[in-house]
N, C-alpha and C positions, 0 to 999 in steps of 0.2 A: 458554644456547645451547651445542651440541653443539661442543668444542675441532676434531672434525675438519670440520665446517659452516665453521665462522670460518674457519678455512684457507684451504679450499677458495673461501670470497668473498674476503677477503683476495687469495686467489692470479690469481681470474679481474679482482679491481678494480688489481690492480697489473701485471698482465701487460697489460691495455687501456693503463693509464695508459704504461707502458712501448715501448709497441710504437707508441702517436701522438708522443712527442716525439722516439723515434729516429727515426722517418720524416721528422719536422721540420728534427733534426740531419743527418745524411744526404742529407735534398735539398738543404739550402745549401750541405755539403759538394760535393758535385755539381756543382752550380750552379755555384759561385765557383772551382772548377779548371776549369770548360769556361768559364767569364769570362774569367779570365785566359790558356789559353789559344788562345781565340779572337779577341783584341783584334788591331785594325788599327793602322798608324803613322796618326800624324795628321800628318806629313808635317810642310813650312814653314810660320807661321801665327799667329797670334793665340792656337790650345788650346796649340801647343807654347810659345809666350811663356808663359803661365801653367802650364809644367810637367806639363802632361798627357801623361803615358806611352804611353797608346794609349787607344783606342773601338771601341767597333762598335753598330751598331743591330741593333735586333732587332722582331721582332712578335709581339704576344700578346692573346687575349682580345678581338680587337677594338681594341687600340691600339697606340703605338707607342712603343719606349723607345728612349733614348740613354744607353749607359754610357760614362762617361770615370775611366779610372785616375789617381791620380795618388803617385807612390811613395812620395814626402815628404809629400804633404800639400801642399792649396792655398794662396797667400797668404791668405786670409779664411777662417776656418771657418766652413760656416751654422750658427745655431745648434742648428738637431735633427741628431744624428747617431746612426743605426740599428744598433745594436750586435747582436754575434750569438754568444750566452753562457750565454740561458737556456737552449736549446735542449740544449746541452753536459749543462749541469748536474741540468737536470732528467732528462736520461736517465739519469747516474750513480748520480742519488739515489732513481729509482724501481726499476733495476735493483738495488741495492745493499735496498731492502728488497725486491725478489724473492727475494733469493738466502738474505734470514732469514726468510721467511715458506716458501719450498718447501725449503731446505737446512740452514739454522742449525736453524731450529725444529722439523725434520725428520730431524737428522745422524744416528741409528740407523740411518735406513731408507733414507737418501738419500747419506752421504758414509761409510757403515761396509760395507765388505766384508772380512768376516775369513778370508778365501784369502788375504788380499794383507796387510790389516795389522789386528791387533788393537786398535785405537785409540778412545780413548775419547771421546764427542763432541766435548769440551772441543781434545783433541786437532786431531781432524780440523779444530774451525772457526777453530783458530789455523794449519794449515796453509794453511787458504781465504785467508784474511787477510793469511796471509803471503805468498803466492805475490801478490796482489795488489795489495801496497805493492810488496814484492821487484821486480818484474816491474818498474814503474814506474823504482826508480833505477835496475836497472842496463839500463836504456832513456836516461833520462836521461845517465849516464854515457857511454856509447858517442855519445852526438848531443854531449855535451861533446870526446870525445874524438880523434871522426872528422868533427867538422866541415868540416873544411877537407881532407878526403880526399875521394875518390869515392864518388857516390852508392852505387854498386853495393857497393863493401868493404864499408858500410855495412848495407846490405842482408843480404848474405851471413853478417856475423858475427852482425847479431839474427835472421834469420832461425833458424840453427844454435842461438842462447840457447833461442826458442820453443821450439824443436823439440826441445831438452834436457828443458826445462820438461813438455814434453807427454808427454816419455818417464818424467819422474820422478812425476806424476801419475797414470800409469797403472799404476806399481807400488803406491800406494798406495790410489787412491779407484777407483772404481766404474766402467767405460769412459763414461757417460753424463756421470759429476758429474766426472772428469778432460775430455770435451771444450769442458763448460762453462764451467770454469774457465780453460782456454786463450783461448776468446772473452772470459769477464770482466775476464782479467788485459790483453788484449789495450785491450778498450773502457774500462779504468781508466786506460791509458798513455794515449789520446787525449783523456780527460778532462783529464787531467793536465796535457796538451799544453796545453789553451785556460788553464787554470785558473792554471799556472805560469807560463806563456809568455807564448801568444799574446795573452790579454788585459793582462796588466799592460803589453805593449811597444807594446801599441797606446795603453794610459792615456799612459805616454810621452812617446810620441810627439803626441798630442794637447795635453798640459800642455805641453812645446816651443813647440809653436805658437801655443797661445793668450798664450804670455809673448814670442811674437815670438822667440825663438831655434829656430836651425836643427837639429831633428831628428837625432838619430843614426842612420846605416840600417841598423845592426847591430840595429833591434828588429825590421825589416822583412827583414829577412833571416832572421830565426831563426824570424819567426813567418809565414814565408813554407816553410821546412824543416819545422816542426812540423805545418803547413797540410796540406802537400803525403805527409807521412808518416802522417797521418790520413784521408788519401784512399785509400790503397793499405791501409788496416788493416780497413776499412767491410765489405769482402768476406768477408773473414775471419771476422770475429765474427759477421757474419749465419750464416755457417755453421755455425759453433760451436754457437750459438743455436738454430738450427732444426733441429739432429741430433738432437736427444732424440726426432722422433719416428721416428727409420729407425736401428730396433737393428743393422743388418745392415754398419753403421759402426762405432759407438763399440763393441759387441758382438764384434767378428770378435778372428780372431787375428791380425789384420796393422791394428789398431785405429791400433797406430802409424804405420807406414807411410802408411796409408789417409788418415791426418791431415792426414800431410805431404805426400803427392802432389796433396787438394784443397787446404790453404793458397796450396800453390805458383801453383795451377790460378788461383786465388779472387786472386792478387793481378796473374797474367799477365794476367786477363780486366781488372780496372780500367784497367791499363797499354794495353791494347789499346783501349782506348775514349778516354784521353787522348791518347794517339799519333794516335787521329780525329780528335780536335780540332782538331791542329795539322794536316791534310790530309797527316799523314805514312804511309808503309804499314803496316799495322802484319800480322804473322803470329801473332800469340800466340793470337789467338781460337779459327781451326779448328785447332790445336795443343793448346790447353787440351782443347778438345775430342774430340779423339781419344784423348788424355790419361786423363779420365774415364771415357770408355766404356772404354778396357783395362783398366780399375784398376774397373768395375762388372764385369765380364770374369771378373776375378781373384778378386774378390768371391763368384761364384755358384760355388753346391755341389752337381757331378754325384749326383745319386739313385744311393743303394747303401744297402743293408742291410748291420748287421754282422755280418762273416765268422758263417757259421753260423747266424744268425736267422731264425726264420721268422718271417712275416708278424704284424704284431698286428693286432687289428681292437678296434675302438670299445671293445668290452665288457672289452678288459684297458685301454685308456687313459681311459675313464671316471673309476674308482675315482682314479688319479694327478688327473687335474685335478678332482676332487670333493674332493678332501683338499689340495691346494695351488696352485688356482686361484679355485676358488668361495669362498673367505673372503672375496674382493673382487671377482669378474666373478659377481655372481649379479643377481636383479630385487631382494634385501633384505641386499646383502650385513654381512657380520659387522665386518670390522676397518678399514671405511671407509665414511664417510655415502651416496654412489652409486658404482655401477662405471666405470671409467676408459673413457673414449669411449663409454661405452653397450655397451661389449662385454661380454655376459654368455655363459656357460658351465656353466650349473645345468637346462641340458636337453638332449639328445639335437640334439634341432633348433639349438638355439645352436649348437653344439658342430662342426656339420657347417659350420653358415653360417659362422663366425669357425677352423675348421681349419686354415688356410695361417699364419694371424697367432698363434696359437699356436703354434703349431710352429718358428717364426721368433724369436719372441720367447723364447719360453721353452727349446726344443729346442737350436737355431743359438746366437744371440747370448746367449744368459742374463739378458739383460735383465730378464725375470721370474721369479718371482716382484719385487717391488723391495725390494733388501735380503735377499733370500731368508728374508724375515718367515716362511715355511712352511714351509719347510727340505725344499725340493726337492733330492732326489740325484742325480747325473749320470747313472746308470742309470735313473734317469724320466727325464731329457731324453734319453739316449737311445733309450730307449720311444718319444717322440716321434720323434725323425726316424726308427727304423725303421719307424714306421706313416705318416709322411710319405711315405719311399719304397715301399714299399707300395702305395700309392694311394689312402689315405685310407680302410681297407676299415672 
């Protein structure tokens, strides 16, 4: 079987497999911070004799539940207790052989840009690696160290870490495989979270109780912080995640910046929706909002020809994308099993239907060629946007 076939299944059965169990992790995360904070007092009574924290009812599907918290733990444990771990770990471990099946196995074309760094696979995928343990302690650290500070200080100084992180990735790998690794390193920390944490303090606390001794609430604490800082990180890494396909992001020249103003955006917006929970006001949302659309604003590139240009038309930009596009957007292309999205560029008629997304990919962000496998020059991308501005003639 064809090495680039295998991949490409490989890429489509791991990317499935990846995309059902973070949506699995994700909604319980969800779920269980609008749980908690939607709960009512259960006031004087019988649930509060038995140490229950709060409840509330809710209805679904045609029936009706009743949750009750209880922070320590009940006098009795039942015996089936519903754990929530695979979820966690199956997403680390299908996105972690995402990242060797489209990057490791791939790092020539996918993590080598030699403008930025001449590095040699081996290189690049101990940088992947490292930034993704890396990330993790000094994550850990800082939640060691400003535990008992304010949420916010906390916030503010890993935020600043990310954003270092993002900035030092972008000097070296690709703007695409630097925003990815900002999501990966980000959805390793919340693995991390259950794996280190929040699970073993829930084991615990469990063993406590079933030996009839009193729980320490220091594991409910920490794994209530770990909980709560993987709820605000979900936004983020979906972002991350789904840039690969709008070069006009990780591509631009303000790739940085652009990162940082949606992170911000991606974590104001979960805060706004848990501040609903609790019926409090919350302003972040049309802020976020407005936010985004300045910075898509900022983004967009007024039409001009360079100084002195006159117009191209098809027949000088043909030959360019016939010598470093058609190797892989053709109907039989050469250095890949089929063309990426279906977008082909080996006819006159492709060429006019897919003109904006050329031009943008390859012209704008650079995104394409990937890895500049075809050694496209700046003077053919600029070729393109002069015939972009132009009008396509």
């Amino acid at each position: 079987m064809d090495s680039g076939y295998l991949l490409e299944v490989l890429g489509l059965l791991g990317r499935w497999l990846h995309v059902i169990v973070a949506i699995a992790w994700i909604g319980s995360s969800f779920y269980f911070v609008w749980l908690d904070d939607s709960l009512e007092p259960v006031g004087e009574g019988e649930a509060k004799a038995r140490g229950v924290y709060g409840q509330i009812w809710s209805v679904h599907g045609g029936g009706f539940y009743h949750a009750q918290k209880y922070p320590l733990g009940p006098a009795q444990l039942p015996t089936n207790l519903h754990w929530f771990y695979w979820e966690s770990y199956s997403t680390f471990l299908s996105g972690l052989f995402m990242m060797s099946v489209l990057y490791y196995a791939q790092a020539p074309a996918m993590l080598a840009d030699p403008g930025k760094w001449a590095a040699t696979p081996a290189q690049s995928i101990g940088v992947s690696l490292g930034v993704l343990v890396g990330g993790w302690l000094v994550y850990d650290a800082l939640c060691r160290l400003l535990i008992q500070r304010t949420v916010l200080l906390f916030a503010a100084v890993y935020f600043a870490f990310v954003l270092a992180v993002a900035w030092g990735l972008l000097q070296v790998f690709p703007g695409r495989a630097a925003y990815l690794h900002v999501g990966a390193m980000l959805a390793t920390t919340m693995s991390a979270n259950v794996f280190f944490w929040i699970i073993p303090g829930q084991r615990k606390v469990v063993a406590s109780l079933r030996a009839g001794e009193p729980p320490s609430p220091i594991h409910g604490q920490r794994g209530k912080q770990r909980s709560v800082h993987n709820n605000y990180l979900t936004l983020p890494v979906l972002f991350c995640m789904i840039s690969n396909h709008y070069a006009f992001t990780y591509g631009s020249a303000q790739a940085w910046p652009v990162l940082a103003l949606t992170l911000l955006a991606a974590v104001l917006i979960r805060h706004f929706f848990n501040l609903r929970h609790k019926g409090r006001l919350a302003w972040q949302f049309p802020l976020t909002g407005v936010a985004l659309l300045m910075t898509a604003f900022w983004l967009a590139r007024p039409p001009g020809l360079t100084l002195g240009a006159t117009v191209p038309t098809l027949a000088q930009v043909q030959p360019v994308l016939e010598a470093r596009c058609v190797p892989c957007h053709a109907a039989q292309p050469r250095l890949i099993p089929a063309p990426p999205l279906g977008v082909m560029l080996d006819t006159e008629a492709h060429i006019r239907t897919n003109a904006q997304r050329v031009v943008q990919q390859a012209g704008y962000a650079k995104a394409m060629p990937m890895g500049n496998v075809t050694g496209i020059t700046e003077a053919e991308r600029q070729l393109l946007r002069d015939w972009a501005a132009g009008g396509y003639r």
